[in-house]
Backbone as JSON Lines, residues from 0, in Angstrom:
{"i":0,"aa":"X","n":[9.88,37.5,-30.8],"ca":[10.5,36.57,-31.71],"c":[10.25,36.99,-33.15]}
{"i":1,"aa":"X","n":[9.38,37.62,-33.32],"ca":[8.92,37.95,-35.11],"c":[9.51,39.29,-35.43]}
{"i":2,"aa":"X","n":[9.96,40.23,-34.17],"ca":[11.1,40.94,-34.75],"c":[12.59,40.57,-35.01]}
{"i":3,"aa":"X","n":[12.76,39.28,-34.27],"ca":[14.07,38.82,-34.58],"c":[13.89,38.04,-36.3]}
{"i":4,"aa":"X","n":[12.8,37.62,-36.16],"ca":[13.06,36.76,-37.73],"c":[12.73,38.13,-38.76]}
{"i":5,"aa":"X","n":[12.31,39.6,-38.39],"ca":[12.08,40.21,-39.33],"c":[13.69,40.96,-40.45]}
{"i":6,"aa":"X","n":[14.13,40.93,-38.91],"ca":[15.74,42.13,-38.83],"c":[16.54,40.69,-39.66]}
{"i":7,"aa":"X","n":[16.23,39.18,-39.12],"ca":[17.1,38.41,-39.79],"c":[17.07,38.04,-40.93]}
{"i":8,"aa":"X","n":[15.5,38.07,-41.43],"ca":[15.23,37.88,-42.89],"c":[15.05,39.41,-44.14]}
{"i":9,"aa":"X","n":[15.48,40.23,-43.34],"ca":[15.69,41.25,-44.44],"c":[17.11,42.07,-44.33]}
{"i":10,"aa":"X","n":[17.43,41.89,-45.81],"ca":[18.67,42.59,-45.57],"c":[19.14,43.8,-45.48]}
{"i":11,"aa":"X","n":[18.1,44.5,-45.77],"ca":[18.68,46.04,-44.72],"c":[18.37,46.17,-43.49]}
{"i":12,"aa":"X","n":[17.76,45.54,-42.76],"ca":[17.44,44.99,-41.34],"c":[18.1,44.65,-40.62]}
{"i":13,"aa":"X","n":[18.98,43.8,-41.47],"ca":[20.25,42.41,-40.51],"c":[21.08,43.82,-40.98]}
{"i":14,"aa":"X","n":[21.41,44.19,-41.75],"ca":[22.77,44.61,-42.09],"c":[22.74,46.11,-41.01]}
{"i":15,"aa":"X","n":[21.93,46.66,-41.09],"ca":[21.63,48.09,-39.94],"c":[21.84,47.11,-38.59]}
{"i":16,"aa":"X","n":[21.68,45.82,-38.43],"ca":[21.28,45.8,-36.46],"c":[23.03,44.87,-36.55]}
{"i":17,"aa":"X","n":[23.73,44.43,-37.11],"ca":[25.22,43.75,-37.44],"c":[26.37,44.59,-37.24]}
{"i":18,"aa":"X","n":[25.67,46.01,-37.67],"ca":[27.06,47.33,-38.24],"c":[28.05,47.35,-37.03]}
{"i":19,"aa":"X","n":[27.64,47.28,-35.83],"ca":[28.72,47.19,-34.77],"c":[29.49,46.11,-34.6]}
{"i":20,"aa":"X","n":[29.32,45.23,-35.01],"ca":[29.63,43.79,-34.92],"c":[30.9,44.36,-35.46]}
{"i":21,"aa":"X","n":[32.04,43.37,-35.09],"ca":[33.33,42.99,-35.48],"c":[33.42,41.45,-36.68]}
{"i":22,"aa":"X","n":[34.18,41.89,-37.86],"ca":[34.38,40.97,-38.3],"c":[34.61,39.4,-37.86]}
{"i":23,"aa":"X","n":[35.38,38.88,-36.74],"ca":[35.46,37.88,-36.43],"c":[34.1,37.76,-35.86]}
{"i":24,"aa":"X","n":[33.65,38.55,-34.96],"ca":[31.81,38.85,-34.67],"c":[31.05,37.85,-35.89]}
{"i":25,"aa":"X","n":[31.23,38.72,-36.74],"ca":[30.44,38.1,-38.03],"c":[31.0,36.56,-38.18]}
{"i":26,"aa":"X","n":[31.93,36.42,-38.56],"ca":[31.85,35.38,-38.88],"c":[32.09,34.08,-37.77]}
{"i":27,"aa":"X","n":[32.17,34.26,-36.45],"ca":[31.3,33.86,-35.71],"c":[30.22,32.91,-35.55]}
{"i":28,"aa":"X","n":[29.22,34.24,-36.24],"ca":[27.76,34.48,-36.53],"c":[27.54,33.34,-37.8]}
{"i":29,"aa":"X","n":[28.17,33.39,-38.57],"ca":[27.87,32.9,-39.85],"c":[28.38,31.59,-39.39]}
{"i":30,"aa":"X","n":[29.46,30.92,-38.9],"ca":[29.32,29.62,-38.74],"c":[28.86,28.99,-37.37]}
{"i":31,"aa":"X","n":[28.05,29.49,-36.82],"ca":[27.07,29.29,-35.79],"c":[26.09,29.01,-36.82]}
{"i":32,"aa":"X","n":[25.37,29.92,-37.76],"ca":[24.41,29.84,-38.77],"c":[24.41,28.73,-39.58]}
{"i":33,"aa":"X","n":[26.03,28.4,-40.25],"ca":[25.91,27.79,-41.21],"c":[25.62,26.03,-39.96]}
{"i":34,"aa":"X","n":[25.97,25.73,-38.74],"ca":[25.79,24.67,-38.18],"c":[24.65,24.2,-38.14]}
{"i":35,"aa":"X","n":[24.0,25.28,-38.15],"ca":[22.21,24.79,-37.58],"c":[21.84,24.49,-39.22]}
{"i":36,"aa":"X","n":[22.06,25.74,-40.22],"ca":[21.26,24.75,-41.39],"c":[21.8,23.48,-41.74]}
{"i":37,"aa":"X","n":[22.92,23.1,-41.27],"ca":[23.69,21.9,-41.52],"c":[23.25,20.82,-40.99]}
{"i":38,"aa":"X","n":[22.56,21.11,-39.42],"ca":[21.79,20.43,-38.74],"c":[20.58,19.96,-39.15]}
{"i":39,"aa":"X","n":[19.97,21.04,-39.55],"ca":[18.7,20.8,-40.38],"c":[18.39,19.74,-41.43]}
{"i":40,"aa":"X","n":[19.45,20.22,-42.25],"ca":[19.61,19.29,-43.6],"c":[19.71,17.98,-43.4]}
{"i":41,"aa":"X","n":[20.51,17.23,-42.27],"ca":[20.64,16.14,-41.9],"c":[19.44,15.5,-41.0]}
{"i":42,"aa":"X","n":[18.78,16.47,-40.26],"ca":[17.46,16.02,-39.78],"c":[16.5,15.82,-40.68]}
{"i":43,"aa":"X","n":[16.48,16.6,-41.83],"ca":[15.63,16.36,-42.69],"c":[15.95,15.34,-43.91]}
{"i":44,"aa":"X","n":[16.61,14.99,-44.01],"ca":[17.67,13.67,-44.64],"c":[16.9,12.58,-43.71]}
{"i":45,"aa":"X","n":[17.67,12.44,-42.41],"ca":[16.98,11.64,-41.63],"c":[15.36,10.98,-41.78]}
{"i":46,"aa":"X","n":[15.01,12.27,-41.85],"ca":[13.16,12.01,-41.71],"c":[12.59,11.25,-42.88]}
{"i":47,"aa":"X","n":[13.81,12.1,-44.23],"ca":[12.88,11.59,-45.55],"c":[13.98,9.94,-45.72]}
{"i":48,"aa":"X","n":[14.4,9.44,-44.83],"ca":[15.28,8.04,-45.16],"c":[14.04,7.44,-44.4]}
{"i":49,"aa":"X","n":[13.36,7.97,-43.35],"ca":[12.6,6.78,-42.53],"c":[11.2,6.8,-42.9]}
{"i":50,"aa":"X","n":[10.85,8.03,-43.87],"ca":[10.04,7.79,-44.52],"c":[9.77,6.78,-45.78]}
{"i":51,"aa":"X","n":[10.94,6.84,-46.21],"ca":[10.74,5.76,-47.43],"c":[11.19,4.35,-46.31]}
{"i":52,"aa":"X","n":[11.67,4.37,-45.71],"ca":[12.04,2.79,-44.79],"c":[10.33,2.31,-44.6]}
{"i":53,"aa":"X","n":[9.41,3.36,-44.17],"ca":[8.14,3.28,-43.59],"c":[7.3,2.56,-44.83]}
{"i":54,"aa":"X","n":[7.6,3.19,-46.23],"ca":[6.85,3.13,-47.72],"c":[7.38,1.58,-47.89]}
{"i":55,"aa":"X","n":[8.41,1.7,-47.69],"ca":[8.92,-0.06,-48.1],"c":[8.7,-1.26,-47.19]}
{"i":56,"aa":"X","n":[8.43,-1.0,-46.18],"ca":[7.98,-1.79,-45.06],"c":[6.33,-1.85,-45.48]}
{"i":57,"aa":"X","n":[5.26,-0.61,-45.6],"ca":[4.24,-0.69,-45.88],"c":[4.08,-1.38,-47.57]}
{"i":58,"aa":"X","n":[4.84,-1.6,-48.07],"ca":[5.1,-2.0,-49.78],"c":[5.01,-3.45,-49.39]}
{"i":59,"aa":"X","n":[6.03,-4.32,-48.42],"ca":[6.56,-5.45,-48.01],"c":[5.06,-6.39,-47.26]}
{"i":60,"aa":"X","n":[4.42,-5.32,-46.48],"ca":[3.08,-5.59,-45.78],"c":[1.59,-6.45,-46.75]}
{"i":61,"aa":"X","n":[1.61,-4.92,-47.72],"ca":[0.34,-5.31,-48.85],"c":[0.74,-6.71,-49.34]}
{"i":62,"aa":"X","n":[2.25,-7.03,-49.5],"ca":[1.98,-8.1,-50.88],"c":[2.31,-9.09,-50.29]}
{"i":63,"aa":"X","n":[2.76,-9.33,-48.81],"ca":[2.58,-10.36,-48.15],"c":[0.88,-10.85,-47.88]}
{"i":64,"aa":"X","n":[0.14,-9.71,-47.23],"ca":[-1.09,-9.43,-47.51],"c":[-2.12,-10.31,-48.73]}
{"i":65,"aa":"X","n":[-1.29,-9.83,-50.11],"ca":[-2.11,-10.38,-51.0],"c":[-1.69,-11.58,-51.73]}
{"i":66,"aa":"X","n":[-0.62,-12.05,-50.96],"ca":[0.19,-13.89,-51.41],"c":[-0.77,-14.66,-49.94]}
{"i":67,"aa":"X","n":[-1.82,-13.94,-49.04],"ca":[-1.97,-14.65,-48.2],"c":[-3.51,-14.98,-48.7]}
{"i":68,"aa":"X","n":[-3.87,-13.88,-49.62],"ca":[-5.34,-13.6,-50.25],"c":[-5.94,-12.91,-48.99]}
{"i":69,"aa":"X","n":[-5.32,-11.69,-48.04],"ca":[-6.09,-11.07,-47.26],"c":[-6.3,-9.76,-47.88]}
{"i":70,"aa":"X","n":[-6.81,-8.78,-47.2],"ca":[-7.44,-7.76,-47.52],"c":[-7.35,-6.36,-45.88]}
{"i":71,"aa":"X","n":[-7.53,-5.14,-46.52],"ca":[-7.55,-4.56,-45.0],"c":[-8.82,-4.51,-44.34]}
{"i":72,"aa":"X","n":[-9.93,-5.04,-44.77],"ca":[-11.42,-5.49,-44.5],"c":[-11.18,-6.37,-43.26]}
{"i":73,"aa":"X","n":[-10.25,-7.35,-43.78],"ca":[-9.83,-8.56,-43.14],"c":[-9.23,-8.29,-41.64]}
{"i":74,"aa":"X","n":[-8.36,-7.12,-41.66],"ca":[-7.61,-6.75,-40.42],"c":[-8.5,-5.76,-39.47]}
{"i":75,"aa":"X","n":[-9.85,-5.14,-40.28],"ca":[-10.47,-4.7,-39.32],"c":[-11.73,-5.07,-38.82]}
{"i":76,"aa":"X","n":[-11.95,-6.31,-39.59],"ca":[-12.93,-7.3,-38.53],"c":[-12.56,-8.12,-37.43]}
{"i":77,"aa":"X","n":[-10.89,-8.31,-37.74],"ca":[-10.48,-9.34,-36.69],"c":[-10.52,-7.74,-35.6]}
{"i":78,"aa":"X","n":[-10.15,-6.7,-35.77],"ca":[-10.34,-5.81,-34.45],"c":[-11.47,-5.51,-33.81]}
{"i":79,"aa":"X","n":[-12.34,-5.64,-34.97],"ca":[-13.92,-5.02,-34.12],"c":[-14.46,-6.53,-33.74]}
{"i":80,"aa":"X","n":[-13.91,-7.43,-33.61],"ca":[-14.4,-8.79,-33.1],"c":[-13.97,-8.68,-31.6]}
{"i":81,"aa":"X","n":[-12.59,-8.28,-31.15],"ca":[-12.49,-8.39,-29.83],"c":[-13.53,-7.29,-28.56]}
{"i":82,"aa":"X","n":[-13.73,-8.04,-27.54],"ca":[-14.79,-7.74,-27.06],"c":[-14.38,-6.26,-26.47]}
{"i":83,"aa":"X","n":[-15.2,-5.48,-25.74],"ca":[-14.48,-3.91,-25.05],"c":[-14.35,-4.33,-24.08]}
{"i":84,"aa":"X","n":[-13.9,-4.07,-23.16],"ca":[-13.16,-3.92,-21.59],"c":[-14.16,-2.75,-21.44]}
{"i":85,"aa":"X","n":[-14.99,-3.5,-19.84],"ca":[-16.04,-2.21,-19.64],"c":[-15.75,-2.27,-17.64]}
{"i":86,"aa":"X","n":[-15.45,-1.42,-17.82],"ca":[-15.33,-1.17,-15.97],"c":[-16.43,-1.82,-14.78]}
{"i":87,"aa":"X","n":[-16.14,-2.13,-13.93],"ca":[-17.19,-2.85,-13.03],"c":[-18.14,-1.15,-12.72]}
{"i":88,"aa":"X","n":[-19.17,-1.39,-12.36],"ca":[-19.25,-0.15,-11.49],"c":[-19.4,-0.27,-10.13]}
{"i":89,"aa":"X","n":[-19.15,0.55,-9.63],"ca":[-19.49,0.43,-8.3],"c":[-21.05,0.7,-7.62]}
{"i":90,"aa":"X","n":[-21.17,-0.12,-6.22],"ca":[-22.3,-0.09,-5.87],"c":[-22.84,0.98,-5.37]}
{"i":91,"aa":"X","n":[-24.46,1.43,-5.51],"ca":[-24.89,2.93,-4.6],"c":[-24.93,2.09,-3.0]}
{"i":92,"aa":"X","n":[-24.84,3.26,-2.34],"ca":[-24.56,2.85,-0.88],"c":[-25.78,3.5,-0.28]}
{"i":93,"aa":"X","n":[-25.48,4.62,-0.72],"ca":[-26.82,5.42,-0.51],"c":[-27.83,5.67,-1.79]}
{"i":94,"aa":"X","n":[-29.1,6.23,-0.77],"ca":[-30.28,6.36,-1.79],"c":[-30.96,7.85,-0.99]}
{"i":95,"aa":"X","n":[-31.33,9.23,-1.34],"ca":[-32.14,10.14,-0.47],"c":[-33.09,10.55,-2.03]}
{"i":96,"aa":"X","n":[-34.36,10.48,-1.31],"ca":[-35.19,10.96,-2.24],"c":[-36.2,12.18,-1.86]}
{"i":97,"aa":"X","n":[-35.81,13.63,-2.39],"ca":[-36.07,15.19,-1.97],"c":[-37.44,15.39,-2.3]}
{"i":98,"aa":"X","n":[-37.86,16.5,-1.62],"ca":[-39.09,16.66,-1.5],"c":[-39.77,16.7,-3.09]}
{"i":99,"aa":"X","n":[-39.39,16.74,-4.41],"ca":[-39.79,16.51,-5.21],"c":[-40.33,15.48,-5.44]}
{"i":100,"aa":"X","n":[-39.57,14.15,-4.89],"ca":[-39.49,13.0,-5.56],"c":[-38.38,12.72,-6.04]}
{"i":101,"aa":"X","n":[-37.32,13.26,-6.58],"ca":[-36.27,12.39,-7.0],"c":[-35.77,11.65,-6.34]}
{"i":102,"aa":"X","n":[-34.72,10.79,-6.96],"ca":[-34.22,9.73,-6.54],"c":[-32.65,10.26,-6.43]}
{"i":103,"aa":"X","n":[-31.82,10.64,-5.44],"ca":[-30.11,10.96,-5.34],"c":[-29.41,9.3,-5.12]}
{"i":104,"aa":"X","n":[-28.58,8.88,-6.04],"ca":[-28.19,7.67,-5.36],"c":[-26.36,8.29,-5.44]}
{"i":105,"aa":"X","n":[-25.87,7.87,-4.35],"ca":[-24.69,7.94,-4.17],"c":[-23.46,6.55,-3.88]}
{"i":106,"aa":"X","n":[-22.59,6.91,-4.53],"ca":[-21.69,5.06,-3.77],"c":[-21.08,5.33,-2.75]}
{"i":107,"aa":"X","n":[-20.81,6.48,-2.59],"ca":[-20.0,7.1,-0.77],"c":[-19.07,7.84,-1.01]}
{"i":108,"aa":"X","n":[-18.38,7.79,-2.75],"ca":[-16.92,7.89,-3.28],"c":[-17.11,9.49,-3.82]}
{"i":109,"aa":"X","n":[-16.42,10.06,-3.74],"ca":[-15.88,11.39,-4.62],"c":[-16.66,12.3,-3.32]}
{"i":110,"aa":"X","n":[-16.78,13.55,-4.11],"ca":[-17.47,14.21,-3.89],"c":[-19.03,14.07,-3.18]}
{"i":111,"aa":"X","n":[-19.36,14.55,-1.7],"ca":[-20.83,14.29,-1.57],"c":[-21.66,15.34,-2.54]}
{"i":112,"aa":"X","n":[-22.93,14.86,-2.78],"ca":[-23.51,15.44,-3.67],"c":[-24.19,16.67,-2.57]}
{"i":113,"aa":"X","n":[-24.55,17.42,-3.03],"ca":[-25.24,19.31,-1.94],"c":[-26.65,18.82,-1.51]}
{"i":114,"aa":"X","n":[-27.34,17.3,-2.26],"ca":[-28.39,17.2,-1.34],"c":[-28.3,16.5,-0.09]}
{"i":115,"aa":"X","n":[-27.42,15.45,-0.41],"ca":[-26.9,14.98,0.66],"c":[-26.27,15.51,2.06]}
{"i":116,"aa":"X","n":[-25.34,16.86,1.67],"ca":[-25.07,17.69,2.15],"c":[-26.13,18.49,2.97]}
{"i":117,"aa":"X","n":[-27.0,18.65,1.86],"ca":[-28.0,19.52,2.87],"c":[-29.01,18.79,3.89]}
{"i":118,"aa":"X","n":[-29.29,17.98,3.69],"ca":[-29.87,16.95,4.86],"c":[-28.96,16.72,5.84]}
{"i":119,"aa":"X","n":[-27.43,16.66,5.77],"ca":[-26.65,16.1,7.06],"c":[-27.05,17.66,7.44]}
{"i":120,"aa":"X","n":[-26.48,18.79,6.91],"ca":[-27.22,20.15,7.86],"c":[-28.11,20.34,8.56]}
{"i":121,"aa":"X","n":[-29.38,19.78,8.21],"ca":[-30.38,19.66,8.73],"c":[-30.87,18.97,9.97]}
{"i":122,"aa":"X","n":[-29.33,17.89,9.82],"ca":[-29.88,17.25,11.34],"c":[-29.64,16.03,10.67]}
{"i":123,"aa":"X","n":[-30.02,15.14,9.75],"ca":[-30.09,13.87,9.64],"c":[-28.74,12.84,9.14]}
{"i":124,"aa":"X","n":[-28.51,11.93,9.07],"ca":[-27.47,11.1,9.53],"c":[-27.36,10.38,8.04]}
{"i":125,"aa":"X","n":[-26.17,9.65,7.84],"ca":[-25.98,10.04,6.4],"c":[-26.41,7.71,6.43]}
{"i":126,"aa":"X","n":[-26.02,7.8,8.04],"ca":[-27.2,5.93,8.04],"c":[-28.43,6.08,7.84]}
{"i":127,"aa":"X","n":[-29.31,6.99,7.35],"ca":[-30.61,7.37,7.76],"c":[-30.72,6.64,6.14]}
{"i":128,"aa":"X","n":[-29.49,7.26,5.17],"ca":[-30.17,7.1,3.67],"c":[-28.9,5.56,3.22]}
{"i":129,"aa":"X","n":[-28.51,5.33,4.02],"ca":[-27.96,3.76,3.84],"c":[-29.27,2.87,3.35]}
{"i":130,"aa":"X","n":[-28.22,2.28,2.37],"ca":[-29.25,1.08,1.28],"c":[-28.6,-0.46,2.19]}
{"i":131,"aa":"X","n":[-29.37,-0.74,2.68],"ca":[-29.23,-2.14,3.28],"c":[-29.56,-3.28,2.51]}
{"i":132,"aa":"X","n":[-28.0,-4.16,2.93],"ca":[-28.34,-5.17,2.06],"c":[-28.2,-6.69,2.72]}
């Protein structure tokens, strides 16, 4: 791609890789070209209309804002007031504790953990490390 924008942005470049081209070729070329910057211009028209729509809406905000006597202090205590949403967790099901001493607790879900694993190898039963309740 960066040899196409090189041959297109220099003009002894474009004009050496064009030379076979046929006039209607060219111009073609040129109003294929001239569509897209045409395109452009209007996308970028676009962008800078909804940018100022955005400035005047945010203009319309503050001074409603300050006929109410609020502040943006004001709008971000009422957010850090609502409480967090915190997930239940789930219960351990199991408990195996390795010849070190640690403690493996598992809920049964995902992945078994390799100590767990390695004790069912061994022979033992995965009710052996069931947490009864």
């Amino acid at each position: 791609m960066s040899d196409f924008l090189d041959i297109l942005t220099h003009g002894r470049r474009l004009q050496g890789a064009v030379k076979e081209l046929s006039i209607e070729e060219l111009e073609t070329v040129q109003d294929k070209l001239a569509s897209i910057v045409e395109k452009r211009k209007e996308k970028a028209k676009q962008e800078e209309q909804a940018e100022i729509e955005k400035r005047e809406k945010l203009a319309a905000i503050k001074k409603q804002m300050e006929e109410a006597g609020l502040n943006v202090e004001d709008l971000q205590a009422l957010q850090s007031d609502a409480p967090k949403k915190t997930g239940k967790k789930r219960p351990v099901k199991y408990k195996l504790t390795d010849s070190n001493g640690d403690v493996h607790p598992w809920t049964g879900i995902g992945r078994m953990p390799r100590v767990y694993k390695d004790a069912l190898d061994s022979g033992k039963s995965l009710s052996d490390f069931a947490i009864e309740k």
